[in-house]
C-alpha positions in Angstrom: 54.1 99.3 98.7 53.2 102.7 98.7 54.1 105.0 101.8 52.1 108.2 102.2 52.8 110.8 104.4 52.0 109.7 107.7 53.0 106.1 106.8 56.1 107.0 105.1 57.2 109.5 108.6 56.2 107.1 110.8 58.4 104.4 108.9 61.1 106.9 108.4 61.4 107.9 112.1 61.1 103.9 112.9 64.2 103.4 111.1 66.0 106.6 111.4 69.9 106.9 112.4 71.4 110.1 111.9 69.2 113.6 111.6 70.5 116.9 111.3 68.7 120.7 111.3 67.9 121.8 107.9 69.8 124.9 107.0 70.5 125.8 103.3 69.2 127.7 101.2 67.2 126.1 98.0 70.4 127.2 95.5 72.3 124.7 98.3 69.5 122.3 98.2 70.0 121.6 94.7 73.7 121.6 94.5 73.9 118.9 97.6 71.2 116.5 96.4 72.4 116.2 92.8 73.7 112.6 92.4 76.3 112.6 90.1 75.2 109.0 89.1 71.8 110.5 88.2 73.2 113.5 86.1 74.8 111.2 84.0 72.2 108.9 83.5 69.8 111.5 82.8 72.4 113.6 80.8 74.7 113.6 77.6 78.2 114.2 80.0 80.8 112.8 78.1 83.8 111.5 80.1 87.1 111.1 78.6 90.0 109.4 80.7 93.6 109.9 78.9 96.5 108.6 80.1 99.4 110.8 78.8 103.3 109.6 78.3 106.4 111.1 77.7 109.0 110.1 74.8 110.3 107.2 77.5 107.1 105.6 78.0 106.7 107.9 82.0 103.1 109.1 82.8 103.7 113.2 82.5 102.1 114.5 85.5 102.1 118.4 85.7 99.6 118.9 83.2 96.9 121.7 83.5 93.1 122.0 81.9 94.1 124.5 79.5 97.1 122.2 77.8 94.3 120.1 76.7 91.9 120.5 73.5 88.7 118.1 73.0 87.5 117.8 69.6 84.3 116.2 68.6 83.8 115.7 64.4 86.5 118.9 64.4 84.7 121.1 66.8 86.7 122.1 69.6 84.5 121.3 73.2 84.6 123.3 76.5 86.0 121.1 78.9 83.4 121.6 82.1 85.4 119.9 84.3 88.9 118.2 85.0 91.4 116.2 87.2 94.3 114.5 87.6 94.6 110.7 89.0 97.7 108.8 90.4 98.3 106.0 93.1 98.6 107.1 96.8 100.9 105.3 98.9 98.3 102.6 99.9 94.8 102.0 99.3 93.2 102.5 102.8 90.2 100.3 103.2 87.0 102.5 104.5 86.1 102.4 107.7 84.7 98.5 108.8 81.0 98.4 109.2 79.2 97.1 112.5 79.3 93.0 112.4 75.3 93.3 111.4 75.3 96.1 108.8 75.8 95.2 104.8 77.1 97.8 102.8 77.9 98.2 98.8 79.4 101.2 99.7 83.2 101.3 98.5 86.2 99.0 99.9 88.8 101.1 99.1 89.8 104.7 99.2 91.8 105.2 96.0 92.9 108.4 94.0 93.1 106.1 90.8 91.8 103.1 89.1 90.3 99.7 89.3 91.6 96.6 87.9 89.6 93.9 86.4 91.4 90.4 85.2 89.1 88.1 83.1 90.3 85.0 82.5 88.4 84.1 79.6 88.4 80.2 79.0 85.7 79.9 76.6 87.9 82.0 73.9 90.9 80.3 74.3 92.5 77.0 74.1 93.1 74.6 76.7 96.8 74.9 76.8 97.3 78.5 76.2 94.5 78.9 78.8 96.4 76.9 81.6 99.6 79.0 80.5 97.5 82.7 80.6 96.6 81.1 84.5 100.2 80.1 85.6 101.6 83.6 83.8 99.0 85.7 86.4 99.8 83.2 89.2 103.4 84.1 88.8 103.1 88.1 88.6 100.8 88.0 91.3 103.7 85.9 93.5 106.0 88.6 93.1 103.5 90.7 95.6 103.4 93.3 93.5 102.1 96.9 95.0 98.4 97.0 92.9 95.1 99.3 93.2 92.7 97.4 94.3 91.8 94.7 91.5 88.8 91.9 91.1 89.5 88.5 89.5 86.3 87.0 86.9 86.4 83.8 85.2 84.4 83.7 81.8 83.4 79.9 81.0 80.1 78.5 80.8 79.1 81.8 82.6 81.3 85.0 83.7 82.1 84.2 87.1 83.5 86.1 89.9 86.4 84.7 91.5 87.2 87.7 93.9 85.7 90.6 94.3 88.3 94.0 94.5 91.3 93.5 96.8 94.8 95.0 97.3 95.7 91.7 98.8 98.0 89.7 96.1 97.7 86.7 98.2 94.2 86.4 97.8 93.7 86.9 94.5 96.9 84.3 94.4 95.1 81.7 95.9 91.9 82.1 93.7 93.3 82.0 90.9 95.6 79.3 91.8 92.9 77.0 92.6 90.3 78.1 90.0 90.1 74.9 87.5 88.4 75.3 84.2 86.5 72.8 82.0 88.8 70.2 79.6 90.0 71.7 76.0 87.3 72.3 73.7 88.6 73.8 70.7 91.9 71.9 70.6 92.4 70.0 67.1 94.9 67.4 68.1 96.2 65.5 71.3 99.5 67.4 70.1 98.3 70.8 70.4 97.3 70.3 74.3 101.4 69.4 74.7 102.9 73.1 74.6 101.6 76.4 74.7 103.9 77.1 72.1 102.9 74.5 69.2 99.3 74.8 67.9 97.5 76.8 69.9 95.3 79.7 68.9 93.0 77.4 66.6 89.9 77.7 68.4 86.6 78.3 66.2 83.9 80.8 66.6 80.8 79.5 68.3 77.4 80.8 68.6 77.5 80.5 72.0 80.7 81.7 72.5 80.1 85.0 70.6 76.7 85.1 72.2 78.2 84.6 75.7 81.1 87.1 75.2 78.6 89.9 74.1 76.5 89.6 77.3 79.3 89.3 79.5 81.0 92.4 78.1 77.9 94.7 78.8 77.7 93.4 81.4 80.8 94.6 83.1 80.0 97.6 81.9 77.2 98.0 83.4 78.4 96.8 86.1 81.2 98.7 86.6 79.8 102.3 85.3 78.9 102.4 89.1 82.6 103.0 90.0 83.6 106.1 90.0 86.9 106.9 87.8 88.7 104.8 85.6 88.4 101.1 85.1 91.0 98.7 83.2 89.8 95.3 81.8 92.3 93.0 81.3 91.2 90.3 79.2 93.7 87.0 79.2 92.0 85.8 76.1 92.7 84.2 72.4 90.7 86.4 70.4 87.4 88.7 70.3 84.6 86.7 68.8 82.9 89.1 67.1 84.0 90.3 63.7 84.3 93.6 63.1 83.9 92.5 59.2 80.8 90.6 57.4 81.3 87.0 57.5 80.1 85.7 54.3 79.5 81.5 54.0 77.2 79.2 52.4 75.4 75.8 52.9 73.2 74.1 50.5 74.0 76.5 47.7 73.3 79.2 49.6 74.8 82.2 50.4 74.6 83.7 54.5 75.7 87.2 55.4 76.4 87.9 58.8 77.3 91.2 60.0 78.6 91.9 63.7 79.3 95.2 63.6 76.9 97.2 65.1 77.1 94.7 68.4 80.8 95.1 69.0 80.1 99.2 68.2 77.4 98.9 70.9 80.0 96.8 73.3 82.7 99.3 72.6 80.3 102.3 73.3 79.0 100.8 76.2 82.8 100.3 77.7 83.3 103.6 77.2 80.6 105.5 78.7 81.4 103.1 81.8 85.1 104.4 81.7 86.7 101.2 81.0 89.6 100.8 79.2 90.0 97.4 77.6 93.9 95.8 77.6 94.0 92.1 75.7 96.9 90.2 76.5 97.2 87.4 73.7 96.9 83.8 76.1 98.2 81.8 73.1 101.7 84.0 73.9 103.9 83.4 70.4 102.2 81.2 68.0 102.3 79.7 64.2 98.8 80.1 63.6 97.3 83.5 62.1 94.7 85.2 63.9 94.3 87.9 62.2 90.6 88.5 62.7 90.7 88.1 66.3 93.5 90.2 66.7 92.3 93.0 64.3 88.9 93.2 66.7 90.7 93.2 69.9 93.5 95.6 68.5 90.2 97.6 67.6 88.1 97.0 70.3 91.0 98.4 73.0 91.8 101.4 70.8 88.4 102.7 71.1 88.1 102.5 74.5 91.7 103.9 75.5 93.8 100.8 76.0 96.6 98.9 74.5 97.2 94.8 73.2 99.7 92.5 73.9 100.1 89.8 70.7 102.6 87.1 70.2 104.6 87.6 73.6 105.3 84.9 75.8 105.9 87.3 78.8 102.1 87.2 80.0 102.4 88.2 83.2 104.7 91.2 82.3 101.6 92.4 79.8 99.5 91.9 82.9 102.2 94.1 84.9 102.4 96.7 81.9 98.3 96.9 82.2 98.1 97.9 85.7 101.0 100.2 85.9 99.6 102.1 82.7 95.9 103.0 83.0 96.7 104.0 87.1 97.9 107.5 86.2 95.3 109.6 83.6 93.7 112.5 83.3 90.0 112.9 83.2 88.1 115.6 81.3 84.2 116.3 81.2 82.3 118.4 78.6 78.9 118.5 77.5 78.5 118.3 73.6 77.9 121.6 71.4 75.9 119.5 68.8 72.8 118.7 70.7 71.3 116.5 67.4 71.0 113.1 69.0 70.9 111.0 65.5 72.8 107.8 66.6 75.5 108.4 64.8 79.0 107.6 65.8 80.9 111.0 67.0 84.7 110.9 67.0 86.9 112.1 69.9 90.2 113.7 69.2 92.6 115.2 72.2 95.7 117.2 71.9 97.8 118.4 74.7 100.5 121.4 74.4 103.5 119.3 74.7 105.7 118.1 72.9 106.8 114.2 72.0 103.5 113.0 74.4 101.6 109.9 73.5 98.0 109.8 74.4 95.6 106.7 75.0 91.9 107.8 75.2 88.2 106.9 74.5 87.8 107.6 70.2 84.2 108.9 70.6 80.9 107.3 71.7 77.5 107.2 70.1 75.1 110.1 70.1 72.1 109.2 72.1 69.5 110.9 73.1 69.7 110.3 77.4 66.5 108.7 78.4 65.3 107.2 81.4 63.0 104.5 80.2 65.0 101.0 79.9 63.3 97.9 80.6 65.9 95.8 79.9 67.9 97.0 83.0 64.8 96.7 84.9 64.7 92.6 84.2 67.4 91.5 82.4 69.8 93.9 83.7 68.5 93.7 87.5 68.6 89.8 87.5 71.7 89.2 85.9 73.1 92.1 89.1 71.7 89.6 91.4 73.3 86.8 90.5 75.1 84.7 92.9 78.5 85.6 91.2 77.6 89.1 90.0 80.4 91.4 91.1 78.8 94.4 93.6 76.8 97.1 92.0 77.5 100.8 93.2 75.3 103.3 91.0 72.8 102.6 94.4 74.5 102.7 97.6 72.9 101.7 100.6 73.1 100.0 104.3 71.1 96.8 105.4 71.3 95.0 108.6 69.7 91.8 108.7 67.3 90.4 111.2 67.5 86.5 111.9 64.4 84.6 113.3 63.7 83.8 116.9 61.0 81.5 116.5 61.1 78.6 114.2 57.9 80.3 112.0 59.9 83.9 112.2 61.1 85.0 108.5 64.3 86.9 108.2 63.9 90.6 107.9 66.1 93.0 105.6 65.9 96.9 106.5 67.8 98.7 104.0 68.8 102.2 104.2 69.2 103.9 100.8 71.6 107.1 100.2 68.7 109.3 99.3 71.2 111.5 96.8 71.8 108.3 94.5 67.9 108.0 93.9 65.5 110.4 91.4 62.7 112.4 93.2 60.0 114.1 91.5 58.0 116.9 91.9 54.5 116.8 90.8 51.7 118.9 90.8 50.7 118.2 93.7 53.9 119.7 96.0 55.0 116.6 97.0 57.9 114.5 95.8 57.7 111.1 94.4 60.2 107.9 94.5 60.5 104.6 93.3 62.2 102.2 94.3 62.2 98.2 94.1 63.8 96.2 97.4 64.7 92.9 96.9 66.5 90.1 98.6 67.9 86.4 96.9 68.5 83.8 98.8 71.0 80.9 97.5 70.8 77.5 98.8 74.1 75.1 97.8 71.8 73.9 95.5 68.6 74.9 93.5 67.3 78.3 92.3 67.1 81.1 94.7 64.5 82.4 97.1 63.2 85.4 96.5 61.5 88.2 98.2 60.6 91.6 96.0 58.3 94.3 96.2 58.6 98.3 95.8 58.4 101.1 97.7 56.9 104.0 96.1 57.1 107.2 98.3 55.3 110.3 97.9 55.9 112.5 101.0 55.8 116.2 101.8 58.9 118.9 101.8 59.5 118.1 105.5 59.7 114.2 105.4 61.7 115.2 102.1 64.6 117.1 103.8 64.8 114.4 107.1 65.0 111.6 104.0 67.9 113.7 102.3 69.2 114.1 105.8 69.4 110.2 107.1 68.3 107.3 104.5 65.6 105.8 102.4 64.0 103.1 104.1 63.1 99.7 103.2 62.2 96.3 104.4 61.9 93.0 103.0 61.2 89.6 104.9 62.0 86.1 103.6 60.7 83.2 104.8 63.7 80.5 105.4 64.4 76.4 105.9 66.7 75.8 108.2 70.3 75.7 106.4 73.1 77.9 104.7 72.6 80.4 102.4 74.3 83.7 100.4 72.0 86.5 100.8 72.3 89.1 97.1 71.0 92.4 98.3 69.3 94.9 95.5 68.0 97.9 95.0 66.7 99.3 91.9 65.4 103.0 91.0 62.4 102.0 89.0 63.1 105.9 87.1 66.6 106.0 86.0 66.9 101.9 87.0 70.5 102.5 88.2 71.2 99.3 90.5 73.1 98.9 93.7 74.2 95.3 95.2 75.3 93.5 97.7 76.6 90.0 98.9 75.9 88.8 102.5 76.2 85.2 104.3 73.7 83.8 107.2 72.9 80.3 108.7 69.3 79.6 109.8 69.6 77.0 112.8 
């Protein structure tokens, strides 16, 4: 759909909640409709958490900007920006939307991380699996005081159990009741007995590795729509992707298989999404060597700023340990001096002026060139954000209230209202600005594939429909046309420039 000027005003005014007089001057103008999302889509920021302890394992809190040096490849950085992160008191819940208005917009109001637990049953044994589950079942009992944390399931698909709650009981109950497929990878009937005998001997699948990889970037890309810090907690038996070449051979013939460059590219795209990875070993103690899968977890959570937990039986204290140490960090910005973007690996190194301090930090990140072409989060990326279990995307935030039918041949109608700072206008020749944007609503059934309603909106409007847009919302409307019955409604929204994503879950009954 494309909106012109008249179309797009009359629309706009149609739809229009909240106005205010224009008043600033056009330094101002820029400096207030910058989205921070877009900046670092469109830019090389590089953002580097670091949690910071003293000689007894405490969080050291009183540090300043300038008792930190960043160095990239030995060149010390200028740090462009900096702050300090810790738990407040509670994690207030933002203000409750009206019972008809949808929102992705956050939960919580939190001064330090999110928490993600993935329960991975498709790397792990059945027994040590079951333990991993009782182990978070009985931290989680205890009531513990957490940030606000999500629970996902990774099986025949990475499924979201519950989406991000301060509420133990909840995420209790979930994952109390969550039951995975039978053992898989289990040898012997004996193995299955204890968690404690035989476990750990699961093999390397295609579609394990295969499955792992797109779940990882996944989350990422996922979660790179949070602000701040992220910790990834992965209950799991081992990363299935070498970090080495597996040589083998069939037939007489030799096969070389290298992994490398796809757990680099997982790694990387943790840590542009500010997500420190934390595995906790789910076989607990065990007789059987996993070296490899260790050594690429150990590796995989160095990288990206976080710590491992092998051959401990105290599961739920590494879960305890996880949470408690990625909730107080530092975070420093700064744009790279070397402005050569060859591909090539760039290693991260900070120091901080004090003594007997361990850090845990991002080790670098790839250097590449910022672009905003990327079909593969325009279709891949987009679809996989709409799933029915997709956890809620943020990089787009936005309002929808939804319109059921009053006649038996009425559709339901979506109106969304888009945050106008989260999406990319242009400014053309022609003194207007220009917007993309795709609107799209999925409607799940308890059975079957979804029904789907898409389209986009491309706006090109004037300055004064510009500055009443970054003033209210972007509007959009979608209608789908619905049998009677229940269904879960995913809301998206996709800028078609910089094809940052925002989502959103929603429940109606047609009668």
């Amino acid at each position: 759909m494309q909106l012109s000027f008249g179309k797009y005003r009359a629309v706009l005014l149609a739809l229009l909640v909240a106005s205010h007089a224009y008043s600033q001057t056009p330094q101002q103008q820029e400096k207030t409709y910058q989205s921070k999302s877009i900046l670092r889509a469109t830019t090389r920021l590089v953002v580097v958490d670091a949690v910071v302890l003293d000689d007894k394992g405490q969080p050291i809190t009183d540090l300043k900007a300038d008792d930190f040096t960043v160095m990239e490849d030995g060149v010390p950085q200028k740090i462009s920006d900096f702050s300090f992160h810790h738990p407040m008191a509670t994690s207030a819940p933002v203000r409750q939307m009206a019972a008809n208005i949808i929102s992705n917009g956050p939960q919580f109001s939190s001064n330090s991380c999110l928490n993600i637990i993935l329960l991975d049953a498709i790397n792990t044994d059945f027994s040590s699996h079951a333990y991993a589950q009782d182990m978070l079942v009985k931290y989680l009992e205890t009531n513990p005081s957490i940030q606000p944390t999500a629970v996902f399931a990774l099986e025949g698909k990475l499924t979201m159990l519950h989406d991000f709650t301060t509420d133990t009981k909840a995420l209790r109950d979930v994952v109390a009741h969550f039951q995975f497929q039978g053992p898989t990878h289990i040898p012997d009937v004996y193995a299955a007995a204890s968690p404690f005998q035989r476990s750990g001997s699961f093999q390397i699948s295609a579609r394990g590795r295969q499955l792992t990889a797109q779940s990882m970037l996944f989350l990422a890309r996922s979660l790179a729509g949070y602000p701040g810090r992220k910790n990834l907690i992965w209950l799991s038996e081992g990363f299935p992707i070498n970090l080495f070449p597996e040589v083998g051979g069939a037939g007489g013939l030799m096969s070389f298989e290298d992994y490398s460059p796809l757990a680099e590219r997982i790694a990387d795209e943790l840590m542009n999404a500010q997500v420190a990875l934390y595995p906790i070993d789910a076989a607990g103690v065990s007789i059987n060597d996993r070296f490899p899968a260790h050594t690429a977890m150990e590796s995989m959570s160095e990288r990206t700023g976080g710590k491992t937990f092998f051959n401990r039986n105290d599961i739920d204290m590494g879960i305890r340990t996880s949470i408690d140490d990625g909730a107080t960090y530092y975070t420093l910005e700064y744009y790279p001096q070397n402005r050569v973007w060859d591909r090539k690996f760039r290693n991260i190194e900070l120091k901080v002026d004090r003594p007997n301090t361990k850090l845990g930090y991002r080790r670098g990140y790839f250097a590449i060139r910022p672009s905003l072409d990327g079909t593969e989060a325009a279709e891949t990326g987009f679809s996989r954000a709409l799933d029915r279990d997709a956890p809620t995307s943020t990089a787009i935030i936005f309002q929808a209230g939804v319109v059921l039918p009053k006649a038996p041949n009425d559709k339901v109608v979506v109106n969304f209202g888009i945050d106008p700072h989260d999406l990319s206008f242009t400014s053309e020749s022609d003194d207007q600005h220009h917007a993309s944007v795709s609107c799209v609503v999925w409607a799940y059934a308890s059975k079957g594939d979804p029904v789907r309603s898409e389209g986009e909106s491309n706006a090109t409007v004037k300055e004064a429909v510009y500055q009443q847009i970054m003033h209210s919302y972007f509007p959009c409307q979608r209608s789908i046309a619905l049998k009677r019955g229940h269904y879960i409604l995913r809301l998206g929204v996709l800028d078609n420039t910089t094809n940052l994503i925002g989502t959103s879950t929603t429940q109606i009954d047609i009668p």
